[in-house]
C-alpha positions as CSV (number, residue, x, y, z in Angstrom):
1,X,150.3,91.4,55.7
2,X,147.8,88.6,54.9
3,X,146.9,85.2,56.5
4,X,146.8,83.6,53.5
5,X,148.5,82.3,50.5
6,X,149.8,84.8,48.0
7,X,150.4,83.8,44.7
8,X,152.7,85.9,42.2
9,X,152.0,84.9,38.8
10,X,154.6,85.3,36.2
11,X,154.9,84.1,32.0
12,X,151.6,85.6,31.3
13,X,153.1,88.8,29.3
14,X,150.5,88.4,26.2
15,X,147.9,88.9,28.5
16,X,149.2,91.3,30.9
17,X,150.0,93.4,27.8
18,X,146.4,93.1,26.6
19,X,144.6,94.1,29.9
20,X,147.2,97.2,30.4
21,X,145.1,98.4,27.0
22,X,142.2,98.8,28.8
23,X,140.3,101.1,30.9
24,X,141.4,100.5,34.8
25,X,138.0,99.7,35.7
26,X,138.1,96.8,33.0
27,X,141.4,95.7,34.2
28,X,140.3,95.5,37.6
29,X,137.2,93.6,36.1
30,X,139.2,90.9,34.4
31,X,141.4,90.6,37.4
32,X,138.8,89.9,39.3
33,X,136.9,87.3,37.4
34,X,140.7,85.6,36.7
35,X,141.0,85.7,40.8
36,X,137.6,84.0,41.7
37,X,138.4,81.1,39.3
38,X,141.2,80.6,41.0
39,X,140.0,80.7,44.6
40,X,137.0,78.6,42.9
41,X,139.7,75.6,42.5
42,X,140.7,76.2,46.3
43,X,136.9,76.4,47.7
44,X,136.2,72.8,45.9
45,X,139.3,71.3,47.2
46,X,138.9,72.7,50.5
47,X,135.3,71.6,50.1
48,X,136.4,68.0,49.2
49,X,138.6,67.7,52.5
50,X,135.6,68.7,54.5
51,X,133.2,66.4,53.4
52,X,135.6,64.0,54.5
53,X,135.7,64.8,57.7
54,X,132.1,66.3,58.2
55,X,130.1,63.6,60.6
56,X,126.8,63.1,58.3
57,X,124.8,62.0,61.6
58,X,124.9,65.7,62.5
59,X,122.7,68.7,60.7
60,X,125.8,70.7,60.6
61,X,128.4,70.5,57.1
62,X,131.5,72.6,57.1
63,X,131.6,71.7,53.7
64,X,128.3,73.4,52.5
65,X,129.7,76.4,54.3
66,X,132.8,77.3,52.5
67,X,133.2,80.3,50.0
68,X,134.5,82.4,48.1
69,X,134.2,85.9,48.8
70,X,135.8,89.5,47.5
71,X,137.3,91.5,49.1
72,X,137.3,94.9,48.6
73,X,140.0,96.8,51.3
74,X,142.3,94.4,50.7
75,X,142.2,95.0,46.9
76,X,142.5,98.1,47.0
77,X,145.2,97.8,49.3
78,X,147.6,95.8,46.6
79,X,145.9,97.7,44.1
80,X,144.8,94.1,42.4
81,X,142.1,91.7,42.7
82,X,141.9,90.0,46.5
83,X,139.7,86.8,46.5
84,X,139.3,85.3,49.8
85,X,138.1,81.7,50.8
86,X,136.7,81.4,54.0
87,X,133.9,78.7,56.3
88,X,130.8,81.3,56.6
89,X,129.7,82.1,59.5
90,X,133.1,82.6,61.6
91,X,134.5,80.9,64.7
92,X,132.7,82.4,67.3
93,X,131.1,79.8,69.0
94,X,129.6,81.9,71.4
95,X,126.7,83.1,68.7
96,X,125.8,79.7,67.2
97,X,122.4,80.1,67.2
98,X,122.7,82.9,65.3
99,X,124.4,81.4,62.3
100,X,121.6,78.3,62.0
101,X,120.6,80.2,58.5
102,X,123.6,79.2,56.5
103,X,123.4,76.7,54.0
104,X,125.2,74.2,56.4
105,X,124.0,75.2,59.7
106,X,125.9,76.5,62.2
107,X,129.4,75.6,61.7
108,X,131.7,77.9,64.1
109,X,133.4,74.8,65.4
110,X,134.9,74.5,62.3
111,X,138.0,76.4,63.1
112,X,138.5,73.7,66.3
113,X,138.9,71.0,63.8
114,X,141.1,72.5,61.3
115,X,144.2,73.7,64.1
116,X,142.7,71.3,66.6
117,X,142.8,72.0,70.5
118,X,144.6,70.3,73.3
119,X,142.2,67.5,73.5
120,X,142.1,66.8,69.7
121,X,144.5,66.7,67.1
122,X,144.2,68.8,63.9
123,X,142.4,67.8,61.1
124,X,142.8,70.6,58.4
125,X,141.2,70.7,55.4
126,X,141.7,74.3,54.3
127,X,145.3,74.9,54.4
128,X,145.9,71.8,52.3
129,X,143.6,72.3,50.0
130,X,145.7,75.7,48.9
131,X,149.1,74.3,49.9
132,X,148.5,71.5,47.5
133,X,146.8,73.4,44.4
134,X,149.2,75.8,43.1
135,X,149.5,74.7,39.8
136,X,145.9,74.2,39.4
137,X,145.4,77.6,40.5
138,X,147.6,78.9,38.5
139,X,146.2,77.0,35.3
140,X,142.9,78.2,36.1
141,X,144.2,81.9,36.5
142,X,145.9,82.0,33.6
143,X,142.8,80.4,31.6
144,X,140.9,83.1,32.6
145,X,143.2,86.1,32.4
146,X,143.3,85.2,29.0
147,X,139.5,84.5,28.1
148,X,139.1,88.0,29.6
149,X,141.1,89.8,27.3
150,X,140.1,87.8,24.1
151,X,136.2,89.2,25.3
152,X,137.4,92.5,26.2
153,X,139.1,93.2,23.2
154,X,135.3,92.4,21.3
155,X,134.2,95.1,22.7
């Protein structure tokens, strides 16, 4: 089971046909390219949200600090392509000086204002920004998925 959102993608039987012709290894290559354009449309979203609620007197933006990133277990574990979007660096606040080299500083605070605590209220800006994109997502998937066969079948 996954934290995140899963998305099951279905009217794209041209290209699904076309990638089963290939090798698996090109399959999972297309996959994965079609699955990182997807998660790109999250990552700017989610990126959007931050930046308005980043404080610019401070050195440290959440926004500069969220990614996209593969990953492999959980690919192999659906036997797909697994994209992930995450804020670099982690939530443990405990190491912050640790995580001063990322491109926004050190942002482990960033999971405090995205659930909130009992002091402050919630201010997400990642769950929204896949909640509200599905159809985006989807576009940009689908975009892709076919792109990749039209160049793998040039080869």
């Amino acid at each position: 089971m996954t934290d995140g959102l899963d998305f099951n993608i279905q009217g794209l039987d041209a290209a699904v046909r076309g990638m089963k012709s290939f090798s698996p290894k090109l399959q999972k290559r297309g996959l994965a390219a079609a699955a990182r354009k997807g998660a790109n449309v999250i990552r700017d979203a989610a990126r959007a949200n931050a930046r308005a609620i980043d404080d610019p007197q401070t050195a440290e933006l959440i926004a500069k600090n969220i990614s996209t990133q593969g990953s492999r277990r959980l690919s192999r574990k659906i036997s797909g392509a697994a994209i992930r979007v995450g804020v670099m660096g982690g939530a443990d606040i405990r190491k912050r000086d640790e995580k001063s080299g990322l491109p926004g500083g050190a942002t482990q605070h960033w999971r405090l204002v995205e659930f909130g605590t009992e002091d402050t209220p919630a201010q997400p800006f990642l769950r929204p920004a896949g909640e509200t994109n599905h159809q985006n997502v989807l576009e940009a998937v689908a975009t892709e998925l076919e792109k990749q066969v039209t160049k793998l079948e040039l080869l």
